[in-house]
N, C-alpha and C positions, 0 to 999 in steps of 0.2 A: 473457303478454307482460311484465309488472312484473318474474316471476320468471326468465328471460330476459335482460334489460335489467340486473340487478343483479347475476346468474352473470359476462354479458358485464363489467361497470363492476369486481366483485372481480375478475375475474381478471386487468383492465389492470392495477389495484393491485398486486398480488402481483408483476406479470411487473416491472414499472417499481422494486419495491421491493427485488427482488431484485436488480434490476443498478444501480441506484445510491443511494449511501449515504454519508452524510457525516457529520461531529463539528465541534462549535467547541469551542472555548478561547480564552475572550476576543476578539482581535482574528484570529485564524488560523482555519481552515477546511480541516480535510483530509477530502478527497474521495475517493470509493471505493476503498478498500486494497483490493489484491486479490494473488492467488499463485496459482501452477498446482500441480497435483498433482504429487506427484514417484512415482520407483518407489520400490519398497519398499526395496530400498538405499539409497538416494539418504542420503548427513550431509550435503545442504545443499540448499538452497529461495530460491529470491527472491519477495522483495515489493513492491509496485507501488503506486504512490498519488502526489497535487497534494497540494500545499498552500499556499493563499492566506494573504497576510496585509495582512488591510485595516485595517491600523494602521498610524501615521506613526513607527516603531521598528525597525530590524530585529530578528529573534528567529533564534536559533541551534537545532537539531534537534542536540543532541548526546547523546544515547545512545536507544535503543533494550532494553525488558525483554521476556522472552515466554518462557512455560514448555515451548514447542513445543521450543526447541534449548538449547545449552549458550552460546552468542553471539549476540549481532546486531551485525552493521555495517551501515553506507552507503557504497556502494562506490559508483566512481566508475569509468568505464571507455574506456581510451583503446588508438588504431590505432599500435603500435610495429612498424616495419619488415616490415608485413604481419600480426601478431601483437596479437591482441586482450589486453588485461592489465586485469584488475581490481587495483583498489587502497584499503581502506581510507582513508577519510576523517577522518582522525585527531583534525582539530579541529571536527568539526562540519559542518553543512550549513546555510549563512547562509540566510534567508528574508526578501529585502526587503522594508521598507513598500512598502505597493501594490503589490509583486510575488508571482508565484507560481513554483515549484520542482515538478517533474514528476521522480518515480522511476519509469522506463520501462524498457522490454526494448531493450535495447542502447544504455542510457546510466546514466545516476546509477539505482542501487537499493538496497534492502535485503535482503542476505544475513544467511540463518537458520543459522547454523555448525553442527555435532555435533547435526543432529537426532534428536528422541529415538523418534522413529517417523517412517513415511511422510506428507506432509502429503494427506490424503485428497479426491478431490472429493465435493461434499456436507457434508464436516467444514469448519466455519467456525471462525476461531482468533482468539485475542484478542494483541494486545502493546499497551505503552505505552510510546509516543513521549513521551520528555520532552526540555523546551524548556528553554532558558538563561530565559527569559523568563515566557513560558505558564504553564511547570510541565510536570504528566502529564497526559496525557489517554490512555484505555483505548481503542482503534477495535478493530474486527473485521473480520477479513482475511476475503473470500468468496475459497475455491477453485472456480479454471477447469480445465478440461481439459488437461492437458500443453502440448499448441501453444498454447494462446490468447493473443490479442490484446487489445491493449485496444481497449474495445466499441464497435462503430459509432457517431461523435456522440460519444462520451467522450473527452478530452481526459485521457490520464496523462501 
């Protein structure tokens, strides 16, 4: 029964751990990075993640590193005359005190430019976010399944 009861209690751990996952820097909080898998051609990928900042400062997300591609931006994406248009973010992604910023599927994200392979499911990937403010902080992007959504109860 003990042994039962503690299979049962890891495997909520593991299940819970896997789908959600966060980093601080100081006063900011980014919350489950995640990216779908692409095909094997695919030169570009998007990345998905909040970021809270429960500090009385705003702090700016301006640039993004990550050895997966040859780029990163934060695109921003808007409806022109039927016609969906992504657009680099050229100065940054403000993050207010007390507010929070969500990079979603079909709004503000991060694109992976000239990647240098397929981003795989199961292959977890690392970049860092650095801040006007914060500094860098390293997150790990979990790969979803091609369609995926952000996760039931999770807020991207």
């Amino acid at each position: 029964m003990k042994k039962a009861l503690f299979l049962s209690l890891a495997a909520s751990v593991l299940t819970v751990s896997a789908v959600a996952h966060a980093f601080d820097k100081g006063p900011l909080k980014i919350d489950h990075p995640w990216s779908r898998e692409t095909a094997a051609q695919a030169s570009t990928g998007a990345g998905f993640l909040s970021i809270q900042n429960y500090g009385k400062t705003p702090d700016r997300l301006v640039a993004i590193k990550s050895s997966i591609s040859d780029d990163v931006q934060v695109h921003t994406m808007t409806m022109e005359g039927g016609v969906m248009r992504m657009r680099e973010l050229k100065n940054g992604l403000t993050i207010p005190p007390g507010g929070e910023v969500k990079l979603q599927p079909g709004a503000e994200h991060i694109m992976f430019m000239g990647l240098k392979g397929p981003i795989k499911l199961g292959e977890d990937f690392t970049a860092t976010l650095v801040f006007e403010r914060a500094g860098e902080v390293e997150v790990t992007f979990k790969v979803e399944p091609a369609g995926a959504k952000p996760a039931a109860g999770h807020q991207h």
